[in-house]
C-alpha positions in Angstrom: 140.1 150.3 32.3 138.7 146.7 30.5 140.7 146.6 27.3 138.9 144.7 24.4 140.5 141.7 25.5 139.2 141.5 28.9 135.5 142.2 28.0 135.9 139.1 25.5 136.8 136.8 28.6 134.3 138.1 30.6 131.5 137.6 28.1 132.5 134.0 27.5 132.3 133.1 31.3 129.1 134.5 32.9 127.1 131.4 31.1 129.6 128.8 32.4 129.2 130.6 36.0 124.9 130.8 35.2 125.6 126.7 34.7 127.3 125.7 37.9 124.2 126.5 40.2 122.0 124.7 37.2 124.6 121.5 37.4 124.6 121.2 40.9 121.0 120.9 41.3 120.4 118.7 38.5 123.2 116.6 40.2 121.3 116.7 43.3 117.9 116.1 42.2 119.6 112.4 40.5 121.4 111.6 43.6 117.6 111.9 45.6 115.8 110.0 43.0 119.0 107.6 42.8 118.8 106.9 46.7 114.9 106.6 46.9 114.4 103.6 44.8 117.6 101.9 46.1 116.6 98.7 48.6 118.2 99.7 51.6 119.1 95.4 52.8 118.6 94.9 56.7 120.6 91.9 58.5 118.6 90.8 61.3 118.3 87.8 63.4 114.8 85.6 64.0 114.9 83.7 67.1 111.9 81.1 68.2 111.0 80.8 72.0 109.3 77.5 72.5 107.6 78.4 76.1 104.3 78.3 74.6 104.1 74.6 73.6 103.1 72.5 76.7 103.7 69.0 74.4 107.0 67.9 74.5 106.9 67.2 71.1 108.7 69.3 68.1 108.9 69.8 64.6 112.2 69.2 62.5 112.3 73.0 61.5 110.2 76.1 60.8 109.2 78.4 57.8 108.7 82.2 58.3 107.0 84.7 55.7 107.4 88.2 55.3 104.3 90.1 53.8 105.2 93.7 52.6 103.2 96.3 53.4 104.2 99.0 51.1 104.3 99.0 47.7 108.3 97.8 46.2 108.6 95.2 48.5 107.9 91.6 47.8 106.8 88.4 49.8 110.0 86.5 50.9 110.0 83.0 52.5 113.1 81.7 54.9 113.2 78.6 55.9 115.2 76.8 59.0 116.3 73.4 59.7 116.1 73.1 64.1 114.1 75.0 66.8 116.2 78.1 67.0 116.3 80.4 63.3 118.6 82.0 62.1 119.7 85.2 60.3 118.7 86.6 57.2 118.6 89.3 55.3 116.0 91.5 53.7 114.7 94.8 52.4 113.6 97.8 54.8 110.0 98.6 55.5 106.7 97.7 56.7 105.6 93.7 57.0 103.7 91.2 58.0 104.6 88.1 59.3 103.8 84.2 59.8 105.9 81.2 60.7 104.7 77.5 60.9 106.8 74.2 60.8 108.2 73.2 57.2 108.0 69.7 57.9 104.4 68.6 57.4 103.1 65.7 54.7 99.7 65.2 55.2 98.5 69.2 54.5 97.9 71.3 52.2 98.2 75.5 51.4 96.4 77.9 49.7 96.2 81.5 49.6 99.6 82.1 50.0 99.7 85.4 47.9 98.7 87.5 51.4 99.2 87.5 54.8 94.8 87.1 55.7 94.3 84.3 53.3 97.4 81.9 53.9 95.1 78.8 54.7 96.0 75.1 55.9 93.7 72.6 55.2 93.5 68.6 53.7 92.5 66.7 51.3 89.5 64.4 50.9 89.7 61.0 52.7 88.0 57.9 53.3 86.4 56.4 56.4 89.1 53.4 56.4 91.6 55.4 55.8 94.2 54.2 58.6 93.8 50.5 57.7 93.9 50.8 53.6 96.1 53.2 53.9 94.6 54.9 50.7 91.8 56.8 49.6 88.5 55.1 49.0 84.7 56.1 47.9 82.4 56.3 51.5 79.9 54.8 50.1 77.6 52.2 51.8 79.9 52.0 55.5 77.8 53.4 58.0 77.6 56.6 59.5 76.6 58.8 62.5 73.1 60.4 63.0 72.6 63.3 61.3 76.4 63.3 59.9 75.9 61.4 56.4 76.2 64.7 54.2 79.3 65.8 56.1 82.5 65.2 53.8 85.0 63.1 55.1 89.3 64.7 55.4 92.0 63.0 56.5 93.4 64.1 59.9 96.1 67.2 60.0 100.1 66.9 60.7 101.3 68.6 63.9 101.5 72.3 63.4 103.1 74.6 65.2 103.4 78.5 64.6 102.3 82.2 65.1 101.9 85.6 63.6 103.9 89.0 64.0 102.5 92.3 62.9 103.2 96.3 62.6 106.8 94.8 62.1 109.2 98.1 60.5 112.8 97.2 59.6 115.6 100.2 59.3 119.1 100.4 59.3 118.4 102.2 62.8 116.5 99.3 64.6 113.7 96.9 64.0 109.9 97.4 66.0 106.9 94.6 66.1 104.5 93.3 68.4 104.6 89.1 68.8 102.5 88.4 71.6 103.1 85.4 73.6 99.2 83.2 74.2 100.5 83.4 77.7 100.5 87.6 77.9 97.7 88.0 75.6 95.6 89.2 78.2 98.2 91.8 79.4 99.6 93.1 76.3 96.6 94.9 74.9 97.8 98.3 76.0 101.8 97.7 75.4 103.8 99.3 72.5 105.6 97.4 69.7 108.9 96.0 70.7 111.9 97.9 69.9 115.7 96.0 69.5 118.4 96.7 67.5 118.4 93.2 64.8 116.1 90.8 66.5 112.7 89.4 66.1 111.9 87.0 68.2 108.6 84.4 67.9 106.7 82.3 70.2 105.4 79.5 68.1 102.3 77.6 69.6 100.3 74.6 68.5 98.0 75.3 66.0 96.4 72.5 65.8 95.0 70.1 68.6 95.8 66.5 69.8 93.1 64.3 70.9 93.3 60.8 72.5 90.5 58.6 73.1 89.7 54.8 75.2 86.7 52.5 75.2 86.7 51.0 78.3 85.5 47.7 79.6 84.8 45.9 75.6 83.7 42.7 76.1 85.1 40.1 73.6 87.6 42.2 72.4 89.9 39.1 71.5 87.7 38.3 68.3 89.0 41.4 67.0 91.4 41.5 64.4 91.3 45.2 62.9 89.2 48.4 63.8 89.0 51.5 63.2 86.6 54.8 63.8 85.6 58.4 62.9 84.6 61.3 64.9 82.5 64.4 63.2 81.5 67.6 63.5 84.8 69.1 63.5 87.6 71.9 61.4 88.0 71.4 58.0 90.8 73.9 57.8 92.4 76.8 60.1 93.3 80.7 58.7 96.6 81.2 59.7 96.6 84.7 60.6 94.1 85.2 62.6 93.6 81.2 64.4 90.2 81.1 62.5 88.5 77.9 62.0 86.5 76.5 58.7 82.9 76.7 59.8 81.9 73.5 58.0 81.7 70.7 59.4 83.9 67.5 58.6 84.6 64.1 60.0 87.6 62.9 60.6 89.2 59.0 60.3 91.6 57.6 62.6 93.1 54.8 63.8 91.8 52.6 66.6 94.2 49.9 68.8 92.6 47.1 70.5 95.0 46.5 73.9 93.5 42.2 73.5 91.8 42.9 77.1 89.3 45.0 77.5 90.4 48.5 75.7 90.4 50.4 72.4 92.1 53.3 72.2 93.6 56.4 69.9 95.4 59.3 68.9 94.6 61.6 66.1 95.6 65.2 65.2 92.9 67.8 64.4 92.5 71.6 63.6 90.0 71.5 66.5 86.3 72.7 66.1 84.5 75.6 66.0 83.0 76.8 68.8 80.2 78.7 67.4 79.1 75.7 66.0 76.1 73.4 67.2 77.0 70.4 65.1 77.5 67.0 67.4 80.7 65.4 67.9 79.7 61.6 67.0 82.2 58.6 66.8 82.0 55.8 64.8 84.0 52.8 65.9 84.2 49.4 63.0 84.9 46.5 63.9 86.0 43.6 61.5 86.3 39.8 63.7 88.2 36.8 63.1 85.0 35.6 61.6 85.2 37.4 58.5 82.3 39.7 59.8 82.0 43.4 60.1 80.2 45.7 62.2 79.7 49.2 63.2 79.2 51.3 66.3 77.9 54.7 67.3 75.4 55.4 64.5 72.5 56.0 66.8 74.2 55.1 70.8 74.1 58.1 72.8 77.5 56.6 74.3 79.2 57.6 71.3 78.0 61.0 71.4 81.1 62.9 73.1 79.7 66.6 72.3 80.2 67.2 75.5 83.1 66.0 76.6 84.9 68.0 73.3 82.9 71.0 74.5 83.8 71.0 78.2 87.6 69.9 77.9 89.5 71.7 80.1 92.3 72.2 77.8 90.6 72.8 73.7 94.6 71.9 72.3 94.6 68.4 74.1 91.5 66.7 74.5 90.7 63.0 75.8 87.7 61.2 75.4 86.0 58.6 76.9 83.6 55.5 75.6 82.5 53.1 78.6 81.5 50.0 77.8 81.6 47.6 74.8 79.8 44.5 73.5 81.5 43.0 70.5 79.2 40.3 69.1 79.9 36.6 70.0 81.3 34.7 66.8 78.6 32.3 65.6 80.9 30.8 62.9 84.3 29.6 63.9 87.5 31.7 63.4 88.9 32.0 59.8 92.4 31.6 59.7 92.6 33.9 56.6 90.6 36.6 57.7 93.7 38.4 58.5 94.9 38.7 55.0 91.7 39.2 53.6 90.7 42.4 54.3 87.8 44.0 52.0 87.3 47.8 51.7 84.1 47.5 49.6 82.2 45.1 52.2 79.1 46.8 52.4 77.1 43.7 54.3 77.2 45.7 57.5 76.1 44.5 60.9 75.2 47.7 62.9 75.3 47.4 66.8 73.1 49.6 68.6 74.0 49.6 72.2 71.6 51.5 75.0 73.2 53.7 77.7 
């Protein structure tokens, strides 16, 4: 029988008992919502493989982005000093990703903010670029058939770099899909790569190198300083996807006289754009140890190398050839100062115009 005493307990503890089930779900609901927003942090490693590049040249390091794609995560940046990366650490998820060297001077970026509109490009130039070493207005030096309205840029850095996508990072494993250039053709119907804390990239040249020599220049020992232009080619290059600007630009460059019979160069470019039909003209000026100037290429189907930037048989490294070259014999003697006197804004120009 419940004496007075004991009904008085029981009353006061079927609430506390209806609570317990209420506090332990309201405890569990805070946990969930506590453990959802928390940034679970992922140390991984990224390692570069360099059997892509066929130039034996490097860069000093190498940059690597990270584009979320999930809402909460943000765009991170690593950086690494040498060819080999590193470890880092960073939240789970989805991303993106793009790496390219950190040690360029000569280009710019834009559209940073996303993964399909990161974009390398440079700035405005002029035509004497490599011997004033300094910008300079265009106007009045002579220029290529058909290529007057084309602006002129200065020539790229080296790049080197490549893009990773469908990348997930957990605390159970890391999957993405980096293609080497080499296996594009094969990997179309391979799954994402699966490894426990490694990503590893094969950076390739993204932009191209291309040599030139004109051969057999007949009184090439009155020279004292050239230099040339080629046009039709990139003005910039979309990162992601390897897509190139679509309007034309011409490039300045330098140009080295060997004293015998050759010119020659080396310039770095994003390439050009295959789709395009715009010709690939060089310009070659000449100043002599007259004090006179003069230009080349403005209307000599010699200087016309469409084809040979067309047909190269490797678009990354191509070399062209000019053959034959008549520099005009000096009428007045040598001027000892000419060296020293070099004049940017000359516009009394003597074009050459050399048949076939």
């Amino acid at each position: 029988m419940m004496t007075p005493f004991h009904s008085f307990h029981m009353r006061r503890m079927i609430p506390v008992l209806l609570l317990l089930p209420l506090m332990a779900i309201i405890t569990a609901c805070d946990h969930k919502d506590l453990c959802y927003h928390h940034k679970h942090m992922v140390k991984l490693r990224l390692e570069f493989d360099w059997s892509d590049c066929e130039d034996p040249e490097r860069p000093d390091g190498m940059c690597v982005f990270f584009y979320p794609e999930q809402p909460g995560l943000e765009t991170r940046r690593f950086d690494f000093t040498g060819l080999q990366g590193g470890e880092i650490t960073i939240a789970a998820g989805r991303y993106r990703l793009l790496t390219y060297n950190n040690d360029t001077e000569s280009v710019f970026f834009r559209g940073m903010e996303s993964h399909s509109t990161h974009e390398v490009y440079t700035r405005s130039g002029g035509l004497f670029e490599s011997v004033t070493r300094g910008n300079q207005s265009n106007k009045g030096i002579p220029r290529a058939e058909g290529t007057e309205d084309e602006d002129v840029v200065i020539c790229p850095d080296m790049m080197w770099g490549c893009s990773a996508i469908d990348i997930t990072i957990s605390e159970q494993g890391i999957s993405y899909i980096c293609v080497p250039v080499k296996d594009k053709e094969e990997w179309m119907e391979r799954p994402p790569i699966v490894t426990e804390n490694t990503i590893t990239l094969y950076p390739h040249e993204l932009t191209c190198i291309y040599t030139y020599e004109i051969r057999n220049v007949n009184n090439i020992e009155h020279i004292y300083q050239a230099t040339a232009s080629l046009s039709g080619m990139a003005p910039n290059l979309m990162l992601a996807e390897e897509e190139l600007g679509r309007k034309p630009v011409t490039l300045p460059f330098e140009a080295y006289s060997d004293g015998v019979s050759k010119i020659t160069g080396r310039f770095i470019t994003f390439g050009h754009h295959a789709e395009l039909p715009d010709p690939h003209r060089m310009m070659l000026y000449v100043w002599t140890n007259d004090g006179k100037a003069y230009s080349f290429g403005s209307e000599s189907p010699r200087f016309n190398v469409t084809e040979q930037v067309h047909s190269a048989p490797n678009r990354r490294h191509v070399h062209l050839i000019i053959d034959g070259l008549d520099i005009p014999t000096p009428i007045d003697p040598p001027n000892p100062d000419v060296p020293g006197a070099f004049n940017p804004d000359i516009d009394d120009w003597g074009e050459v115009f050399q048949d076939v």
